[in-house]
C-alpha positions in Angstrom: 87.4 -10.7 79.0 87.2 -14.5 79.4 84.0 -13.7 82.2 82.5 -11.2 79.7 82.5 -13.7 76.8 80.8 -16.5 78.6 78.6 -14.3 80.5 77.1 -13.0 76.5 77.2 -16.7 75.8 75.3 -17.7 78.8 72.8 -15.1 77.8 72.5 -16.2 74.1 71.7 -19.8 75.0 69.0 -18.0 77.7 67.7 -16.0 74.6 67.6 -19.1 72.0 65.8 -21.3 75.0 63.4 -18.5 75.5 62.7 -18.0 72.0 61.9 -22.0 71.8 59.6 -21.9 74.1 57.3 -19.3 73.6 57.0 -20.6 69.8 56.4 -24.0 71.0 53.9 -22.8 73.0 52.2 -20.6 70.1 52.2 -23.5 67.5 49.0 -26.2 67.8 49.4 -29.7 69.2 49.2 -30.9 66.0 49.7 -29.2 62.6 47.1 -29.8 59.9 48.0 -30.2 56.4 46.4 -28.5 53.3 44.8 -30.4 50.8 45.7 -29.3 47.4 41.9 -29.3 45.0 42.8 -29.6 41.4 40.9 -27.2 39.1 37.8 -28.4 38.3 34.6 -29.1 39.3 34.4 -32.6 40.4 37.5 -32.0 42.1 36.3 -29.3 44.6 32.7 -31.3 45.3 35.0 -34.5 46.0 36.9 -32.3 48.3 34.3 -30.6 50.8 32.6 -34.2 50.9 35.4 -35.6 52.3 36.0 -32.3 54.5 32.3 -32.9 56.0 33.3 -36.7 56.2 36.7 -36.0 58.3 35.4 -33.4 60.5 36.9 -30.3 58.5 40.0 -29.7 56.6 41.4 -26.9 54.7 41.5 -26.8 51.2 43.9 -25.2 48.9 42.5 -24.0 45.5 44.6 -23.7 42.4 45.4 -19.4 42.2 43.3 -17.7 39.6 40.9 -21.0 38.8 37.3 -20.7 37.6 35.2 -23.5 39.5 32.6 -23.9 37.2 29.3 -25.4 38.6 27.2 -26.9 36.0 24.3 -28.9 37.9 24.1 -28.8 41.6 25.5 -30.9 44.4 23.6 -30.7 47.3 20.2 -30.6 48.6 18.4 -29.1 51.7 15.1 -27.9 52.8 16.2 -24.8 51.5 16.9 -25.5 47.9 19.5 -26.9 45.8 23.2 -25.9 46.6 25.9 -26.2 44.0 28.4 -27.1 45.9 27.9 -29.9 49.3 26.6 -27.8 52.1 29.3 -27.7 54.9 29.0 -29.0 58.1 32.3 -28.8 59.6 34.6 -26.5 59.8 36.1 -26.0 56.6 38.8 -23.5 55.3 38.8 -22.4 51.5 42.1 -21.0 50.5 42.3 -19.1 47.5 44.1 -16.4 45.0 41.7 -15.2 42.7 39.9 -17.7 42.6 36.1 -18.1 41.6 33.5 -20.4 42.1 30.4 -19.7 39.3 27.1 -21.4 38.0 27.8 -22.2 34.4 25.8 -20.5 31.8 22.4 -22.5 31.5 22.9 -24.0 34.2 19.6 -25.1 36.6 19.0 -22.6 38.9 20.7 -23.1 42.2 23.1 -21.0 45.4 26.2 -21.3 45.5 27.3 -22.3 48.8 25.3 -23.0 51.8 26.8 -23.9 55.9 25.1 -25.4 58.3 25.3 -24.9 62.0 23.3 -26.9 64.8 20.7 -24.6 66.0 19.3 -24.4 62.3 20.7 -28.6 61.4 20.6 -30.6 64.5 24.3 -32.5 64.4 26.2 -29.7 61.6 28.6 -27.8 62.8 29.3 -26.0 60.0 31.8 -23.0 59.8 33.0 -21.5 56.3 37.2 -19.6 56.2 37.7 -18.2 53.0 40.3 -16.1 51.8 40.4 -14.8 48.1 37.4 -16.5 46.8 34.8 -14.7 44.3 31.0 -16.3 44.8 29.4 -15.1 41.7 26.2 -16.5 39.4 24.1 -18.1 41.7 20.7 -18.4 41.5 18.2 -19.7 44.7 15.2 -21.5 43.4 12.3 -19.2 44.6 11.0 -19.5 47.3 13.9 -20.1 49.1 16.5 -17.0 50.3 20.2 -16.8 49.6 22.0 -16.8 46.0 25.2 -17.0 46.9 25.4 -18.0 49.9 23.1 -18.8 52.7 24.5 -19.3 56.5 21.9 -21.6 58.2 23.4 -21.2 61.9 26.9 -21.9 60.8 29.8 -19.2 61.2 31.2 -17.6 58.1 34.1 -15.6 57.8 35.2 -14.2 54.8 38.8 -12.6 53.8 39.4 -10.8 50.8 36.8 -12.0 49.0 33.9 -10.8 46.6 29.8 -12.0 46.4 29.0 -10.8 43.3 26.2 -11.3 40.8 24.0 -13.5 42.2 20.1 -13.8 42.6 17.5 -15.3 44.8 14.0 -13.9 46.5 15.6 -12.1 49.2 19.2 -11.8 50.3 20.9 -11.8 46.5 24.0 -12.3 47.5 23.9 -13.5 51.3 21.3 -14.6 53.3 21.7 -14.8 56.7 19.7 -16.7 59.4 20.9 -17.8 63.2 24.3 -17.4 62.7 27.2 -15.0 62.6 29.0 -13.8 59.5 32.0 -11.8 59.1 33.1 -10.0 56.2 36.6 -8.6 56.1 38.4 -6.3 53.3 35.5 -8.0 50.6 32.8 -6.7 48.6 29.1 -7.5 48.0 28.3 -5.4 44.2 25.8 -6.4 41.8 23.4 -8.9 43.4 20.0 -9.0 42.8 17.0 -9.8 44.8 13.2 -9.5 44.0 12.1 -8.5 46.8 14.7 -7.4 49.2 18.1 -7.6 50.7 19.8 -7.4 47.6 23.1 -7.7 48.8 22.6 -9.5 51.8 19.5 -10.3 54.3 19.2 -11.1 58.2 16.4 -13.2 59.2 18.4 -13.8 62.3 22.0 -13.8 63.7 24.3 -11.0 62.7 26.3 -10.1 59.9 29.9 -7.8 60.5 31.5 -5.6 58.2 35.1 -5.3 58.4 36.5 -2.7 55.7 33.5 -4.3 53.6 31.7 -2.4 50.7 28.2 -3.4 49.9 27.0 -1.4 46.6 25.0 -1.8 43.9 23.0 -4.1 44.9 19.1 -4.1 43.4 16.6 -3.4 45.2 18.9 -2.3 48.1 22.2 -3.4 49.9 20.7 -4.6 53.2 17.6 -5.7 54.5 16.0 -5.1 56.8 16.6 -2.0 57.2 19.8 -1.3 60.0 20.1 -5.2 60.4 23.6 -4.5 58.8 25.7 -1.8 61.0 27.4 0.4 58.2 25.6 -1.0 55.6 23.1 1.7 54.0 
């Protein structure tokens, strides 16, 4: 009995060893911390700033806060942007949250990454989980309403682009990169021209148990740029 007991021991400590290892080997060198964002707007601009500055960082958003954008906070050749353009890799964590232009506010997109074949030294990439893009507005000429993916890579989780405007590619435009959408929804964007949910100058957008409907004058543009997208 004395053999039996230390041979299950034996095998326990074997197990728990085991088990150690493999997690140490699955966990990163170095674990990143969230940053919390308080609930306003000044708080989040603050935030992706010193994102871009660090080289990327994930930000936690309060659950269930309205970001509201009255005037915007970046600039590019493409337009204003209400919130900094990203040019790292940054993650967005939220819970119902939602990041809006204020009513009567000036006409600007939402959110806008940058990657280096479209911004020579970004290398912008966009995580965001349980975030709602809604009211933007592009300045016309320029494409994209809520957001616009200028050779970055997006990927969004459980998340909704709803609502917003521009010339082409309401909602998202999308132009030498890659995008990802994934259990979301692009409803009720508008463009006047076309793309009304989303448009692909270049690059490639995927749908990943991803409705686009409702969108004026149609979902996707051009036409089978967007596999499942009609």
């Amino acid at each position: 009995m004395r053999t039996v007991r230390t041979l299950r021991t034996l095998l326990g400590i074997c197990a728990l060893t085991l088990g150690l290892t493999v997690a140490m080997a699955a966990a990163p060198a170095k674990a990143h911390a969230q940053v919390p964002v308080l609930c306003s707007e000044s708080s989040l601009v603050n935030a992706i700033n010193f994102a871009n500055a660090a080289g990327g960082d994930t930000l936690a958003l309060v659950p269930f806060c309205t970001y509201q954008l009255t005037s915007a906070h970046g600039t590019s050749l493409h337009g204003p942007v209400g919130l900094p353009p990203i040019t790292t890799p940054i993650t967005l964590l939220g819970l119902g949250v939602t990041i809006t232009r204020a009513p009567g506010a000036p006409a600007f997109r939402i959110l806008q990454v940058e990657g280096a074949s479209n911004v020579p030294g970004a290398k912008g990439q966009l995580s965001a989980v349980g975030l709602t893009i809604r009211g933007g507005s592009a300045v016309s000429p320029y494409p994209g309403g809520g957001l616009s993916n200028l050779g970055g890579t997006v990927s969004l989780l459980s998340s909704s682009v709803t609502g917003n405007t521009a010339v082409a590619g309401g909602g998202i435009y999308n132009d030498n990169g890659s995008i990802m959408l994934t259990a979301s929804s692009v409803t009720g964007n508008q463009a006047t021209s076309s793309g009304g949910g989303i448009y692909v100058n270049s690059g490639g957008v995927t749908l990943l148990g991803t409705a686009v409907r409702d969108n004026t004058p149609d979902n996707c543009a051009p036409s089978g740029s967007v596999m499942g997208c009609t």
